[in-house]
N, C-alpha and C positions, 0 to 999 in steps of 0.2 A: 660422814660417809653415807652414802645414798644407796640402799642396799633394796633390792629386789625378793622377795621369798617367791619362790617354784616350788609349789606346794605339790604337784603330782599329784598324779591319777589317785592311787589307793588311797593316799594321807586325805585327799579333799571329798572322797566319797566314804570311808570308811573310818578315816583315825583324823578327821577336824580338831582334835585336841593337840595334836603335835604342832602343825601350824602355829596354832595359837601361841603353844609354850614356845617354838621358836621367836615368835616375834616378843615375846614378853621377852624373853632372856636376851633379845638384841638390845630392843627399847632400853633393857637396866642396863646394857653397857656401851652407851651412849651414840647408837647407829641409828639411823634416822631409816625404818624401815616401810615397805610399802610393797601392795601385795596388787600385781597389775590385773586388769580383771581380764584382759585379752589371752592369758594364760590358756593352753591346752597342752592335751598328749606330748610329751617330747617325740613320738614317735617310735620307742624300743620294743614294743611286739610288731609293728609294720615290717620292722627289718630284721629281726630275730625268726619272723614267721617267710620271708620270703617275698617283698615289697618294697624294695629300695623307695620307688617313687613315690610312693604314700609316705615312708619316714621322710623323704626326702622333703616332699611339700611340710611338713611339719616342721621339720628343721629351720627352714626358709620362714617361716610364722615366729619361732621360739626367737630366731636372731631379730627379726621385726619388734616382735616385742620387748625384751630385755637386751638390747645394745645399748638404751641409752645409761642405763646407771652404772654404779661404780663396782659392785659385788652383786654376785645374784648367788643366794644362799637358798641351799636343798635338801631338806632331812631326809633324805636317801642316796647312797650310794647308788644303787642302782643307775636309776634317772642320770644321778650325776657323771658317772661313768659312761653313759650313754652319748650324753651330751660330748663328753673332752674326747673319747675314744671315736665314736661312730660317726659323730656329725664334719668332723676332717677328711676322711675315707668319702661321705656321701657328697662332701662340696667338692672334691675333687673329679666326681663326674656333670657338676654344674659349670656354671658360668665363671668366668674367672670374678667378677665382681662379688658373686655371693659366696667365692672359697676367701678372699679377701676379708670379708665381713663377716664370717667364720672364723677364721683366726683372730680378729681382734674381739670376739665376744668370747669365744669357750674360754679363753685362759681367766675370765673373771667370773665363772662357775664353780662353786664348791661344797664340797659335804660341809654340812653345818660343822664339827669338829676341826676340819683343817680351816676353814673360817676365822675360828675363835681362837687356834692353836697356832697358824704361819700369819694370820692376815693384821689380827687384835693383838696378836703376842701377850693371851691370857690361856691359862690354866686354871686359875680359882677364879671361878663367876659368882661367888658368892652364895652360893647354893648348900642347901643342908636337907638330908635327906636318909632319916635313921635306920636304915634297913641293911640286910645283906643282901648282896648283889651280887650275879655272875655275870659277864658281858660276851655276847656270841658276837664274832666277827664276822659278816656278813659274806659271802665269794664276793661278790662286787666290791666292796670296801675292802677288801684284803687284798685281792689279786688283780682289779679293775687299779682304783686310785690309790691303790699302797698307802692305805691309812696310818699302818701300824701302829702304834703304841699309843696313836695321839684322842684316841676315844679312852684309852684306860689311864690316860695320864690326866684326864679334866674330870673323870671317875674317884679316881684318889685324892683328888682335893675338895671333893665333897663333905661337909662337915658331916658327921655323924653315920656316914657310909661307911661299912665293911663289904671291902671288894674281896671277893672270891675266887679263883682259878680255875676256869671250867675244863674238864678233862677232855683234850679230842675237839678243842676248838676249834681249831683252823679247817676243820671237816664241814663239807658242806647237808645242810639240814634239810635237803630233796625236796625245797620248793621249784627252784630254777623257772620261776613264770609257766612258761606254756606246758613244760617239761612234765610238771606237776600232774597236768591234765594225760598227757600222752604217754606217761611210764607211771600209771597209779600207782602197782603195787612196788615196782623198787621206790619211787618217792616215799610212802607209806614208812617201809623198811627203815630207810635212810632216816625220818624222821623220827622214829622210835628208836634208836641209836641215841640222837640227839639227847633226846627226852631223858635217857638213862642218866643220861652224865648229868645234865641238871640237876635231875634230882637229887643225883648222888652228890651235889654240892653242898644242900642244905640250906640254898639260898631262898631267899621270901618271892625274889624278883630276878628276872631275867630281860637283862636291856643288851638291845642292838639300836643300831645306824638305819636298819630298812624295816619298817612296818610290814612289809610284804611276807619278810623273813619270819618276823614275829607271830604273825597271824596264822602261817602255816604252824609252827612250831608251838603257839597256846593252843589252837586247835586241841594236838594230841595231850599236851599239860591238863587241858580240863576235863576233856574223856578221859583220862586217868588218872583224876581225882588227884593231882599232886598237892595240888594248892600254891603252886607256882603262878604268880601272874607276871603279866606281859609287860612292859613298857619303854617306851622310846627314848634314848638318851636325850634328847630335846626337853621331853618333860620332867627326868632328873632333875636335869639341870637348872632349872625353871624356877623350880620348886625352892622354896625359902619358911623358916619357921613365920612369916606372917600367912602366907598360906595351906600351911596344914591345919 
């Protein structure tokens, strides 16, 4: 299978290490993966902020580039929900040629999890990774592409993982992109909420589906000395006793 990675804004300026562990955990389960370099923005603050046509030219580039292969895999929910939800809605004020080509590209975009989970029909990737862990569901992966269960079902079959139950998960952690910027102090609030239950799990590590999520959320973890650190389900999974 001829798989595409859409590494995203924050992952390819910020969290280059997810990337990477997505393609290494493809590679071992035998997808032939390839990362196009004409890649840009999907577009989701253009049209979150009030710019159809700017997401919309974006959109028009994202199907350019990735129609030709057979999966186009995303360690973010976000992105990814952007793509299957937004980019339908935007082709529909385009040309009928490009809502066409729109529809046969988005339905082969996916969160790296439902990937590995509906596409691979794997759960054990072979991964081992001795720590306790709590897993924050992301609002995009929860309420966007209804990931459910299937980020904490490739979680538990981590050799040497103790998965956790984070209290008041399904709550969102007051990043929300722009939202962040524009409602400082309830984001703040909301994330110090988060921060609570974390800690109050006891876990070493705290993994989600969106880096974006993460960053906001270690943020408050290491101003407050938890000793919680961040990490992406991508690199979990990745992860094998040859490299620790």
């Amino acid at each position: 299978m001829r798989v595409a990675l859409f590494i995203t804004c924050v992952n390819d300026t910020l969290f280059p290490g997810t990337g990477r562990a997505v393609v290494t955990l493809l590679r071992r389960l035998g997808c032939d993966v390839e990362f196009p370099q004409a890649q840009t923005c999907c577009g989701q603050m253009h049209v979150n902020t009030g710019y159809p046509e700017e997401g919309r030219r974006l959109a028009r580039h994202f199907v350019d580039v990735f129609a030709e292969y057979d999966a186009v895999v995303a360690p973010s929910g976000s992105c990814a929900a952007m793509v299957r939800e937004q980019y339908p809605r935007l082709a529909r004020a385009g040309d009928a040629s490009f809502a066409g080509e729109v529809a046969e590209t988005v339905p082969k975009v996916h969160d790296l999890s439902e990937f590995l989970v509906d596409v691979l029909g794997v759960t054990d990737v072979g991964a081992y990774f001795p720590h306790r862990v709590t897993y924050h569901p992301t609002c995009h992966s929860l309420r966007g592409l209804r990931l459910g269960d299937r980020p904490t079902r490739l979680l538990e079959q981590v050799r040497g993982l103790e998965l956790v139950p984070l209290p008041g998960a399904e709550e969102c952690c007051g990043f929300g992109g722009t939202f962040a910027v524009k409602n400082p102090a309830v984001s703040a609030a909301m994330c110090g909420d988060k921060v609570r239950n974390v800690a109050g799990t006891g876990a070493e590590v705290l993994c989600a589906a969106d880096n974006s999520c993460l960053m906001h959320i270690g943020g408050t973890l290491k101003r407050q000395r938890t000793g919680v650190r961040i990490m992406h389900l991508a690199e979990i999974l990745a992860a094998t006793e040859a490299t620790r």
